[in-house]
BATORRO-102916 format. One record per residue (C-alpha): z, x, y; residue in three letters; residue number from 1. Coordinates in Angstrom, 2 decimals. Each point is the difference from the previous one (the first is absolute). Layout:
! BATORRO-102916
        up      east     north    aa     i
         Z         X         Y   Ala   NUM
...
! end
This chain:
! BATORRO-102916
        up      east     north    aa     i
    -13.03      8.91     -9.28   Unk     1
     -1.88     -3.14      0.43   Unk     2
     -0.21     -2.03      3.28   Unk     3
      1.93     -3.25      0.43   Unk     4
     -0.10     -2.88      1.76   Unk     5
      2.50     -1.36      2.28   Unk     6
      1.72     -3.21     -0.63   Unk     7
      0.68     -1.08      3.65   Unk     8
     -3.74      1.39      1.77   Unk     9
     -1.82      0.46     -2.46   Unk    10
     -1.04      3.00      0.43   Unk    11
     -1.07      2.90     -2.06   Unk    12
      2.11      2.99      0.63   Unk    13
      1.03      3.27     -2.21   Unk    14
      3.26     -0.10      2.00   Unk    15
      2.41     -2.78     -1.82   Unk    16
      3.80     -1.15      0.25   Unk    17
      1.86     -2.85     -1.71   Unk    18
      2.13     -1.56      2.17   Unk    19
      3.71      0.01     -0.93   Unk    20
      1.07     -3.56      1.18   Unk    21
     -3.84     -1.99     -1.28   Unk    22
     -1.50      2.08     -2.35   Unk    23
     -3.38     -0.30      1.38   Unk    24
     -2.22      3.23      0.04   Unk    25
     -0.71      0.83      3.62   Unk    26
     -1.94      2.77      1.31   Unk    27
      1.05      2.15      3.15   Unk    28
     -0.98     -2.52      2.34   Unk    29
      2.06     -2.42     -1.20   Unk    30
      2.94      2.07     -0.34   Unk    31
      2.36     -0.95      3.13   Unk    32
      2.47      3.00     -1.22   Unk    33
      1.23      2.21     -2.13   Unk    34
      3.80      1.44     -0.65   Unk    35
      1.12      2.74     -1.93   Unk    36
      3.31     -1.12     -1.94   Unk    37
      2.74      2.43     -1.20   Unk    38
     -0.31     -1.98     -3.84   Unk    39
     -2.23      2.23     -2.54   Unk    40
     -0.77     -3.35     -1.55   Unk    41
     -1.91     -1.26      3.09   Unk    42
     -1.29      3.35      1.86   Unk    43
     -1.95     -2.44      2.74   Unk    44
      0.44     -3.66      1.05   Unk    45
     -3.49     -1.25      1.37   Unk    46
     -0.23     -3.34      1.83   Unk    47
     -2.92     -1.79      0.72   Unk    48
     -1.13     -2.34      3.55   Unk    49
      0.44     -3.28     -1.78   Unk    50
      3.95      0.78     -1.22   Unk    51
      0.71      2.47      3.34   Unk    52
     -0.40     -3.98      1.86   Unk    53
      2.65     -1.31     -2.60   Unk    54
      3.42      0.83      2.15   Unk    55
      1.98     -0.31     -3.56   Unk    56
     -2.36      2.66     -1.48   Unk    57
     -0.39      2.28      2.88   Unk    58
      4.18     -0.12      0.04   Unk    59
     -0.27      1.25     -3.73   Unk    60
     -2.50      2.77      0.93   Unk    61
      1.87      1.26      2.75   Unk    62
      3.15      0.20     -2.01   Unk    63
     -1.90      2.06     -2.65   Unk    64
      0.26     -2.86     -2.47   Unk    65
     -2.71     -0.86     -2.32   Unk    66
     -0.64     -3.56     -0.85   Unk    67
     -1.98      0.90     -2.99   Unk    68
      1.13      2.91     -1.98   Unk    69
     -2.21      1.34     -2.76   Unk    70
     -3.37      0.42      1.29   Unk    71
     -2.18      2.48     -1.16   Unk    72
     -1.75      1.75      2.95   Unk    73
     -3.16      0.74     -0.20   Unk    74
     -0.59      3.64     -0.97   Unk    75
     -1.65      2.67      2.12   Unk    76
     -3.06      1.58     -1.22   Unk    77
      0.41      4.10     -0.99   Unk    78
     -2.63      1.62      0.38   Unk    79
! end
């Protein structure tokens, strides 16, 4: 596993999530929250600061709603 920069700090981190309603890579400091969804499709629905501000986005997270559907999450490293 390699580490990877975030797209909203800039940061380095080893800890990654794509945010469900930008797309951005964040790492954990940039994640406002995280919900676990009942869909098998989804798993987790991760929302970064910038879009938890956005009242039309935060409405969708809190919902469980995805805006974008289809994003590969970055995988965990096995060790």
């Amino acid at each position: 596993m390699t580490a990877i920069k975030c797209q909203r700090c800039s940061r380095i981190t080893w800890n990654a999530a794509v945010c469900n309603y930008c797309g951005r890579i964040v790492c954990e400091h940039c994640i406002k929250s995280v919900k676990k969804v009942k869909r098998k499709d989804i798993g987790k629905l991760y929302i970064c600061k910038d879009c938890w501000s956005n009242l039309e986005k935060r409405k969708l997270f809190r919902n469980g709603i995805p805006l974008i559907v289809g994003i590969p999450q970055l995988e965990k490293g096995k060790k």
